[in-house]
C-alpha positions in Angstrom: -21.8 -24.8 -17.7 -25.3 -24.1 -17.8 -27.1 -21.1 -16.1 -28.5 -22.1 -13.0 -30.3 -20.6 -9.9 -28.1 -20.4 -6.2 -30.4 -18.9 -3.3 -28.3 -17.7 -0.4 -30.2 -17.7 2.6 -28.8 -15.0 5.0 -30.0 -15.2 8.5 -28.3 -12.6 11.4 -29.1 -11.2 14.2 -28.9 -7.4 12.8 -29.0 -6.7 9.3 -27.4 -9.3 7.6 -25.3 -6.9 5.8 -21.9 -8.2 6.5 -23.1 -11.3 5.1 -25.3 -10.0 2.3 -21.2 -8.3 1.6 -19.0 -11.4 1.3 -21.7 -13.2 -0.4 -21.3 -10.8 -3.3 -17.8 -11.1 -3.1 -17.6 -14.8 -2.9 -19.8 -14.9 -6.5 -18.2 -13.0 -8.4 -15.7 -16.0 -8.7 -18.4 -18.4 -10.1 -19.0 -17.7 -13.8 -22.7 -18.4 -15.2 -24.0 -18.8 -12.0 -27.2 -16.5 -11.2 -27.9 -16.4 -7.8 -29.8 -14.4 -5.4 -30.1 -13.5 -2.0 -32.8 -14.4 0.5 -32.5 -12.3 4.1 -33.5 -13.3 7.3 -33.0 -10.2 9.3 -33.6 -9.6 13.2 -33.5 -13.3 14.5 -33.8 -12.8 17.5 -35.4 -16.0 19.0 -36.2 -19.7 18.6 -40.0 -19.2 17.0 -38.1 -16.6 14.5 -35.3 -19.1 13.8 -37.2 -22.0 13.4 -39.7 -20.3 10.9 -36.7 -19.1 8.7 -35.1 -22.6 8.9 -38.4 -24.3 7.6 -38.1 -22.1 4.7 -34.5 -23.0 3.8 -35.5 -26.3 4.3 -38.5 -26.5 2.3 -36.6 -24.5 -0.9 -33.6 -27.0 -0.5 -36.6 -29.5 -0.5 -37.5 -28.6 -3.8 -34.7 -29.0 -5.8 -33.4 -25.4 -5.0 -29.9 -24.6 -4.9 -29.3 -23.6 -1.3 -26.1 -22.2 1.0 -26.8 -20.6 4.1 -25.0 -17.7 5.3 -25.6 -16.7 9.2 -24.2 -14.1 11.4 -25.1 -14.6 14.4 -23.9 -13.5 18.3 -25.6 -16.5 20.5 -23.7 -19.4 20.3 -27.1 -21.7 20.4 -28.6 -19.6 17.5 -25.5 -21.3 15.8 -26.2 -24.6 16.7 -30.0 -24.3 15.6 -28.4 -23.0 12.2 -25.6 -26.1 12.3 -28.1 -28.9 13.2 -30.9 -27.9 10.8 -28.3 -27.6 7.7 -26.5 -30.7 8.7 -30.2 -32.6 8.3 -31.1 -30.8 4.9 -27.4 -31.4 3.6 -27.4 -27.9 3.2 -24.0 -26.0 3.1 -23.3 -23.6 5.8 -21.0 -20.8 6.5 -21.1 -19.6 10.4 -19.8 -16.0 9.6 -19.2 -15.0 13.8 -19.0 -18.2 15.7 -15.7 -18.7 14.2 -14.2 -15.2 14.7 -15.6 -15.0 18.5 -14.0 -17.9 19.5 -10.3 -17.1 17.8 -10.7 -13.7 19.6 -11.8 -15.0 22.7 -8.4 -17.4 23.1 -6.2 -15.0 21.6 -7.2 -12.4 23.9 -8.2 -14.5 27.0 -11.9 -11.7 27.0 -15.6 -13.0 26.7 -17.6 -12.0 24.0 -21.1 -10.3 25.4 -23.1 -12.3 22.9 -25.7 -9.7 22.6 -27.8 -10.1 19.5 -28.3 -6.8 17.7 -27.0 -4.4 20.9 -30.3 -2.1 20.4 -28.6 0.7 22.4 -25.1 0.2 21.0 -25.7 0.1 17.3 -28.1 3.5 18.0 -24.6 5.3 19.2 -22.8 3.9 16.8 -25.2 5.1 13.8 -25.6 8.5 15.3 -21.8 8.3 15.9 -21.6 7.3 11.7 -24.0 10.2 10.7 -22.5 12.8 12.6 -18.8 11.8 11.6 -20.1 12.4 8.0 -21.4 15.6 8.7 -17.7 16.6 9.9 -16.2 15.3 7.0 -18.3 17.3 4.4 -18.4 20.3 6.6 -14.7 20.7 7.2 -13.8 19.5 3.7 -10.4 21.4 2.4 -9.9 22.5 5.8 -12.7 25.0 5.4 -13.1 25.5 9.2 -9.1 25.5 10.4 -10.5 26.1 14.0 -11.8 22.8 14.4 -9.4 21.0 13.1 -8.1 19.9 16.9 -11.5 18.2 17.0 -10.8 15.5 14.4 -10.1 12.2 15.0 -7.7 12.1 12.1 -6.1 14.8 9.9 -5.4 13.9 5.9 -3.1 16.3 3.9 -2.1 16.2 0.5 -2.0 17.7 -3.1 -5.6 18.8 -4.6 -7.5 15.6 -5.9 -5.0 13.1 -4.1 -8.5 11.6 -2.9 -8.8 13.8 0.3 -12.3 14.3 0.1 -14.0 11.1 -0.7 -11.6 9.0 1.7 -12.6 11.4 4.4 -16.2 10.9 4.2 -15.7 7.2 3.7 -13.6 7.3 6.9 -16.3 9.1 8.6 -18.9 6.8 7.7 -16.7 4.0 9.7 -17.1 6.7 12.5 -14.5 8.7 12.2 -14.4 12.2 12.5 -12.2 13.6 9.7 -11.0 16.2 8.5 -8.8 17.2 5.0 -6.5 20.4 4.9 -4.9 20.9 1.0 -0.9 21.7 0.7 -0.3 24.2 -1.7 3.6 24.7 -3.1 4.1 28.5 -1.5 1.0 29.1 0.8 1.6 27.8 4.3 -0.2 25.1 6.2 -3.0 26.7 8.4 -1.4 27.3 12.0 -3.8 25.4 13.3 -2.0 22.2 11.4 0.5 23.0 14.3 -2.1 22.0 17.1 -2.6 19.2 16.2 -1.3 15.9 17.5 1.2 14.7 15.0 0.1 11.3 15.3 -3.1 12.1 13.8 -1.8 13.7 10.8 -1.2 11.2 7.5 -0.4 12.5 4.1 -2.0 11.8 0.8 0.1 11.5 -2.4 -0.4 10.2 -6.1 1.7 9.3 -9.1 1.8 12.2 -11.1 0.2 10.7 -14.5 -2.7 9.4 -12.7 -3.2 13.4 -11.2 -2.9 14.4 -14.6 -5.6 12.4 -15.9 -8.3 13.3 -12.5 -7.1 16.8 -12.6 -7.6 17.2 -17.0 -11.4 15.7 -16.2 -11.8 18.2 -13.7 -10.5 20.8 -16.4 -12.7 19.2 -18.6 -15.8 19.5 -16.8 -14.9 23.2 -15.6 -15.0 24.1 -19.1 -11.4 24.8 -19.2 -10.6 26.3 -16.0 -7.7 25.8 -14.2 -5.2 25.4 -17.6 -3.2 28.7 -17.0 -2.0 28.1 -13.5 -0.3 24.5 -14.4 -2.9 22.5 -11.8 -3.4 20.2 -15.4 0.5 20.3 -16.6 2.5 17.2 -15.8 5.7 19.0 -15.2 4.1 21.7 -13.0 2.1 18.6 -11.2 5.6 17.1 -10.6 7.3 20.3 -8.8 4.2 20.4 -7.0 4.0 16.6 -5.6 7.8 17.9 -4.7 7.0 20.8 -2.5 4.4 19.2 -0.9 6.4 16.0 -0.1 8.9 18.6 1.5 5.9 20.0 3.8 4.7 16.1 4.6 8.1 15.6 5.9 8.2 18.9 7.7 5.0 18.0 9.6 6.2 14.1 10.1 4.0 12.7 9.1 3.9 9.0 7.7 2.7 9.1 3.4 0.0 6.9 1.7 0.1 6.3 -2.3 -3.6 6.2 -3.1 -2.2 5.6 -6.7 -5.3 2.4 -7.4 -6.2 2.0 -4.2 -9.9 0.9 -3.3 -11.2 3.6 -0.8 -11.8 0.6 1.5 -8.3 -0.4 1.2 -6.5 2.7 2.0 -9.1 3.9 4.8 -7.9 1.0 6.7 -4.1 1.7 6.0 -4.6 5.6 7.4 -6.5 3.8 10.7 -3.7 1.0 11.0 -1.0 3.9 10.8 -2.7 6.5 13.4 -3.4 3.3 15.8 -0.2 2.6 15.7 1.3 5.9 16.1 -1.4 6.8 18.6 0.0 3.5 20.8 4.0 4.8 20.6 2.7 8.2 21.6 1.3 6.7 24.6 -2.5 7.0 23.9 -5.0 5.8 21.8 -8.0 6.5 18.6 -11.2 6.8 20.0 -12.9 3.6 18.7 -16.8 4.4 17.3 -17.2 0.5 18.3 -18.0 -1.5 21.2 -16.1 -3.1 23.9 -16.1 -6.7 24.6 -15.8 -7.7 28.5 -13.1 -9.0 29.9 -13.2 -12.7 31.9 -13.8 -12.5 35.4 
C-alpha cells in the first residue's frame, strides 16, 4: 500500500507515556504506515480538554489520519474524549476507563480517580531514583552488609544478566540487590540473613554464556581465557555447581536464556509476591493504594 501519514493524538492526565508505549507497540504491526505521535499531557480540566479536542478535531477535519489514544483517571474526562470522537468519527481507545472498572468489580474497591496524584507520583519517582541508586551501588554484592535491606535478592553465574535486571527492577522501584555464585567460594553469610523468599536465582544456557562471556573476553583484550570463564566445558561444571548452591539456598530458578528484561523482571516480582504471600507477608509495593468501598 501506499505510504501514508497516521497522527495519534495522546491525551492523559500525567505524561501520556503509557500510551505514547502501546502506541509504538500497536504500529509496529502495520507495514508502510508512517505515523507520529501528537501529546496532550497534563489534562487536567474542561478548558484544557476542550482546547486539545478542537485540535483533533480540526486535523481529522482536514483530511488527517487520526486515532486518539487517552489515559485518563476521571470518568467525565472519558466521556468528553468519547462524545467528541464519536462526532468527528474519530477512532478512540480509552486506555484506563476500561481497566478501572474490571478492577473495581473484581475486587469490590473504588478507584480514587485522582488525575496525576501530584504528591504520589513525587514518592514514587524519588522511590524509582533511589532504588536505582541501590541497584548500582550494591552491584555483585559489593556491600554484603546491606544486603537485608533489599527488597529482592538475585543470584547467579557471572553475566547471567544480574546486573542490568537489577537496575531495571529498581527503576520499577525496587530496591535490588545481585550477589555472584562462584563454584568453590562461598555465598557471603550475610546471603543467610536474608529472607528466603526474597532470594531468586539467575541461570543461562550455557552456549548463550559462551558467546556474552567471549565478547566480554573480547573487549578485555583477552582477559579472562586462562581461568575457563570463556570455555564451554568449564562454563557447564560451573552452571552445575552453582545450580547445586541455588538449591541449597531454596530458592526458585529463572532462565533468562532470550528473555526481554521487561519480561523476566515481572517473572522474579510474580515469584517473590507469591512466596512473600505463603510466607505470611508481603513486597513492599513502590505504588499506590486504591480505597476500599465504604
Amino acid at each position: 500500500m501506499a505510504e501514508s501519514v497516521l497522527e495519534i493524538h495522546v491525551i492523559a492526565d500525567s505524561t501520556g507515556e503509557t500510551a505514547v508505549r502501546l502506541a509504538r507497540a500497536a504500529r509496529s504491526q502495520f507495514e508502510g504506515v508512517h505515523w507520529h505521535i501528537v501529546r496532550h499531557p497534563m489534562i487536567g480540566s474542561v478548558p484544557d480538554m476542550m482546547t486539545a479536542l478542537e485540535e483533533v478535531g480540526a486535523r481529522s477535519q482536514a483530511g488527517q489520519w487520526v486515532c486518539v489514544v487517552h489515559t485518563l483517571a476521571l470518568r467525565d474526562m472519558r466521556e468528553m474524549v468519547h462524545d467528541a470522537c464519536e462526532e468527528f468519527g474519530i477512532q478512540q481507545v480509552d486506555l484506563m476507563g476500561p481497566m478501572l472498572t474490571a478492577m473495581s468489580t473484581a475486587s469490590g474497591l473504588d478507584a480514587d480517580e485522582v488525575p496525576r496524584r501530584p504528591v504520589g507520583v513525587e514518592a514514587d519517582y524519588f522511590t524509582r531514583i533511589s532504588a536505582m541508586e541501590f541497584a548500582v551501588r550494591n552491584d555483585d554484592g559489593a556491600i554484603p552488609d546491606r544486603l537485608t535491606e533489599a527488597d529482592l535478592c538475585l543470584v547467579g553465574v557471572s553475566r547471567s544478566g544480574k546486573t542490568p535486571l537489577s537496575i531495571y527492577l529498581g527503576y520499577l522501584g525496587y530496591k535490588t540487590v545481585n550477589v555472584p555464585l562462584v563454584p568453590g567460594i562461598a555465598p557471603p553469610k550475610e546471603l543467610e540473613a536474608v529472607d528466603r523468599w526474597r532470594i531468586v536465582g539467575l541461570t543461562i544456557d550455557a552456549e548463550r554464556l559462551l558467546q556474552i562471556r567471549g565478547r566480554r573476553v573480547r573487549g578485555l583484550g583477552g582477559f579472562g581465557t586462562q581461568d575457563g570463564y570463556a570455555d564451554l566445558v568449564k562454563i557447564y561444571d560451573e552452571l552445575d555447581e552453582v545450580g547445586r548452591i541455588q538449591r541449597r539456598l531454596g530458592c526458585p530458578v529463572i532462565d533468562t536464556t532470550g528473555l526481554a528484561l521487561e519480561e523476566a523482571a515481572t517473572r522474579v516480582v510474580d515469584i517473590v509476591e507469591e512466596r512473600a504471600r505463603t510466607a505470611g507477608t508481603h513486597l513492599r509495593r513502590p505504588a499506590g493504594q486504591i480505597r476500599t468501598r465504604p
